[in-house]
C-alpha positions in Angstrom: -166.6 65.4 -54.2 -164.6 66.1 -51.4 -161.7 66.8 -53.9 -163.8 69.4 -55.5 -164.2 71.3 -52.5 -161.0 70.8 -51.3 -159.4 72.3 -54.6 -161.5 75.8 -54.1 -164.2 74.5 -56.8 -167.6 76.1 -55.9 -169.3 74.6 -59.3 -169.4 71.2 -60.8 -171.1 70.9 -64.3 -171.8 67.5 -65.5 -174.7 65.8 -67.7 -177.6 63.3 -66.9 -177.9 60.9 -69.9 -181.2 61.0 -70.7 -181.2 57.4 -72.0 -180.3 56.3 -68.5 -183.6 57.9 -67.2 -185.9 56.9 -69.3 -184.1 54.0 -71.5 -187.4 53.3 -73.4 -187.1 57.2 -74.8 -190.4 58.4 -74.2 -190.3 60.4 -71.3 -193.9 60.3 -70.7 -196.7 59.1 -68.6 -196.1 56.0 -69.9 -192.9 54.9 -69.0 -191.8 54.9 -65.3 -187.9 56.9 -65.0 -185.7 54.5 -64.0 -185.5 54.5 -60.1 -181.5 53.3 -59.7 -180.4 56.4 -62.3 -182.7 58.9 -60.4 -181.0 57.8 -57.2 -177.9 57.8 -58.5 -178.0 61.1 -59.9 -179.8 62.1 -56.3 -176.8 61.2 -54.3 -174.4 62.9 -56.9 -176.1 66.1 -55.9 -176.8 65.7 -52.4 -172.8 64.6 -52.1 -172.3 67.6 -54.4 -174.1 70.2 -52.1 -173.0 68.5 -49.2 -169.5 69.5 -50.1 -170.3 73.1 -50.5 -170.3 72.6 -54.6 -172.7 74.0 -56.4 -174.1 71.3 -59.1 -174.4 72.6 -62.6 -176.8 69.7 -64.6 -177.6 69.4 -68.0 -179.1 66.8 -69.8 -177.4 64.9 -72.4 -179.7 64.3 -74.8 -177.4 63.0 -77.6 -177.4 59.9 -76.4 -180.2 58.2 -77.7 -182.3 55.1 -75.7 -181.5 52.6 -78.0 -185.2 51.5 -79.2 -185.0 55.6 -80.7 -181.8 54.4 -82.5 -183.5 51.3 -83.9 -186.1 53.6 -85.0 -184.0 55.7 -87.1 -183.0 57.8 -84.6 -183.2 61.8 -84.9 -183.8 61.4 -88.5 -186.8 59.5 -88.5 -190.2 61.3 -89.2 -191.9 60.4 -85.7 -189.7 60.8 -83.1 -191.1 61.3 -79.6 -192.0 65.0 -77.8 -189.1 65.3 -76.0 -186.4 64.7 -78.7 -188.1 67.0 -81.3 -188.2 70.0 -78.9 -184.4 68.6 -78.2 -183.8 69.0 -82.1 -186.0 72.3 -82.4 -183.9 74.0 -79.7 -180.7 73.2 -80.5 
């Protein structure tokens, strides 16, 4: 982070994997996120703005929990909320 700064970088862009959040793919009342990833990606941005860099977050949401992949994946006919708006949208 601090090499960011240092270099004159005012924005960092990077992607939270979406299976690392929620690694049973449902994203939903259901399913706790997964507290280690959210304070991961926490500290990324605190040490981000902490730095004086802007963070730029999307989420990657190719990556797939793996019990979607086992269910067929994007292809299959019931997929969950999140990943069909995912597929609607892009």
């Amino acid at each position: 982070m601090q090499v960011l700064s240092g270099s004159g970088a005012t924005n960092y862009r990077f992607s939270i994997s979406w299976s690392r959040l929620f690694p049973g793919g449902k994203m939903d009342v259901n399913e706790q996120a997964n507290v280690e990833a959210v304070n991961h990606y926490n500290d990324v941005i605190d040490n981000l703005i902490d730095c004086g860099v802007t963070p730029v977050v999307t989420l990657y949401h190719f990556d797939l929990p793996q019990v979607i992949q086992d269910q067929g994946g994007t292809s299959q006919k019931k997929r969950s909320p999140f990943c069909a708006n995912c597929i609607l949208f892009y």
